[in-house]
N, C-alpha and C positions, 0 to 999 in steps of 0.2 A: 598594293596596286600602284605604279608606277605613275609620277603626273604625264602627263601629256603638254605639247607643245597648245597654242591657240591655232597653229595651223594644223596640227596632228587631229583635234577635236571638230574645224571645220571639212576635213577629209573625211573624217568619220561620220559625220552627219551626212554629209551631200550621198557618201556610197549608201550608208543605211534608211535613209530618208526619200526615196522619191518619191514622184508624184504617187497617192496610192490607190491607183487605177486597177493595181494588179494585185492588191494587197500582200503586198511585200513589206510592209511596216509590221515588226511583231513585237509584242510584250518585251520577248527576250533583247532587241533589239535597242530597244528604248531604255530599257533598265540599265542595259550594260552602257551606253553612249549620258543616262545622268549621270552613273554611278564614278568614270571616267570624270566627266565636269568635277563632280564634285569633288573627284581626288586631287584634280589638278585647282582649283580652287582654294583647298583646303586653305586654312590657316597653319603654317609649318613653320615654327620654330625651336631654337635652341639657347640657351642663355645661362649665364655662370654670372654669380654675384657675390660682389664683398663688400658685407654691410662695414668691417671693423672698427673698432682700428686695428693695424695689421701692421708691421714693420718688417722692412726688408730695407736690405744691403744691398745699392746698384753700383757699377762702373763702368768700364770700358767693353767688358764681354754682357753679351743683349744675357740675360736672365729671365727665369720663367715668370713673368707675375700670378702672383695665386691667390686665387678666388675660392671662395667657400660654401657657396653650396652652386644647385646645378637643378636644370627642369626643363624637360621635354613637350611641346603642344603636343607631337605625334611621335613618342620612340621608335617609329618604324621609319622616319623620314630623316631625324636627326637626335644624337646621342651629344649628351653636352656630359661631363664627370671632373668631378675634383675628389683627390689633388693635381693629376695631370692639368686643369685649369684647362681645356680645351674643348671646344664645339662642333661636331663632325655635320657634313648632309652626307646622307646616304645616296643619292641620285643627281643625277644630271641636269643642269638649271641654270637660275640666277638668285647670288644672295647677292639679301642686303644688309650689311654688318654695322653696327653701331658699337661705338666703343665711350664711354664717363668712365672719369674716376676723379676724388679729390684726393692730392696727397699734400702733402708737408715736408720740407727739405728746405735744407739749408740756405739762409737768403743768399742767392746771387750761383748755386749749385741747380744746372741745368738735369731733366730727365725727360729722358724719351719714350715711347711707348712706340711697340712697332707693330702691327699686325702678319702673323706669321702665315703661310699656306705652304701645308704638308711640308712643315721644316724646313720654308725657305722664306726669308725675308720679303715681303711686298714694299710697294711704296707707302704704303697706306702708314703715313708713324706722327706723332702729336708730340711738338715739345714743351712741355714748363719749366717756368724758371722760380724755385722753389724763392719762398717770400720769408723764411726763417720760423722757429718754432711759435702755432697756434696761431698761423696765418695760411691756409691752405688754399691752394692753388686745385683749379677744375681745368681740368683738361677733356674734351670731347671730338671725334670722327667720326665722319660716316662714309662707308668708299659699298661701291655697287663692284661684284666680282660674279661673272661668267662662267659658269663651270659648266667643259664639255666632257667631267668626270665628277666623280666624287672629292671630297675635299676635307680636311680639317684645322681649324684654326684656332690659333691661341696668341699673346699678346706676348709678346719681353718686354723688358726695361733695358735703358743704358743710362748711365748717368756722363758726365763731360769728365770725372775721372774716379778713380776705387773709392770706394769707402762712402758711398753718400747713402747715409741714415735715411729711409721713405718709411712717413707714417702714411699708409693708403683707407679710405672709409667711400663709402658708396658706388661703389664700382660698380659695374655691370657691359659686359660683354654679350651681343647678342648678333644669331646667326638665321634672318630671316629668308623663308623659300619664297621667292616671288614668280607670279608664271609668267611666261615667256612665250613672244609670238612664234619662235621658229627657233632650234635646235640646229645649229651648224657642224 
């Protein structure tokens, strides 16, 4: 069942609801206009996490970061899977994406984390500046994205030049459905 906008929900009430002088309010009517609420309500998310330690090799070209496991609130609304390391919504909306991680790198070796949508780079990117080994650095974001389609997302790395060694541990990437007053 598809969410619905807050104005999609208040149409559908005012048409199925009037005064009921005529008794024009029916069971069917009623069930279908909660059962809507509560789709668009719902709690909907997606989220990939990486407990590690995990090492990965950054540089100049963004790289996948990979996250190790993966969990659904609704598999019909959003599909999160690893090793792709990525977060899908199935419908039309507003997320709201949160992005932790701590990693470890080189003291004075910058790394970036960029939030990706359907393989294009967004603004949404976080930098650390690694503190040298058994000092790690928490890096955290949170960007609100509009979607007047479906979408999928995932996280790269860049580091400030080849070869920067990333121990990463507590990661967690997450792609929350929020509802929305009006669909443009």
């Amino acid at each position: 069942m598809a969410r619905k906008s807050i104005a999609e929900l208040v149409a559908q009430a005012t048409a199925d609801f009037p005064d009921n002088v005529t008794s024009l309010i029916t069971p069917a009517k009623l069930r279908q206009f909660v059962l809507d609420f509560l789709a668009t309500m719902s709690p909907g998310y997606g989220y990939i996490t990486l407990v590690g330690p995990t090492t990965q090799t950054f540089g100049l070209t963004a790289a996948l970061t990979v996250f190790s496991a993966a969990a659904d609130a609704d598999p019909s609304q959003t599909t999160s899977t690893v090793p792709a390391s990525t977060v899908a919504r199935a419908e039309k909306g507003m997320s709201c994406i949160n992005f932790s991680l701590d990693f470890e790198a080189a003291n004075g070796r910058n790394v970036s984390f960029t939030v990706f949508k359907n393989n294009v780079a967004t603004p949404w990117r976080i930098t650390g500046n690694g503190g040298g080994a058994g000092n790690a650095i928490s890096v955290a974001l949170t960007a609100m994205d509009y979607n007047s389609t479906p979408a999928t997302y995932k996280v790269m790395a860049t580091a400030d030049i080849n070869g920067v060694s990333t121990i990463m541990t507590n990661g967690v990437f997450i792609v929350q459905l929020v509802p929305v007053r009006v669909f443009t």
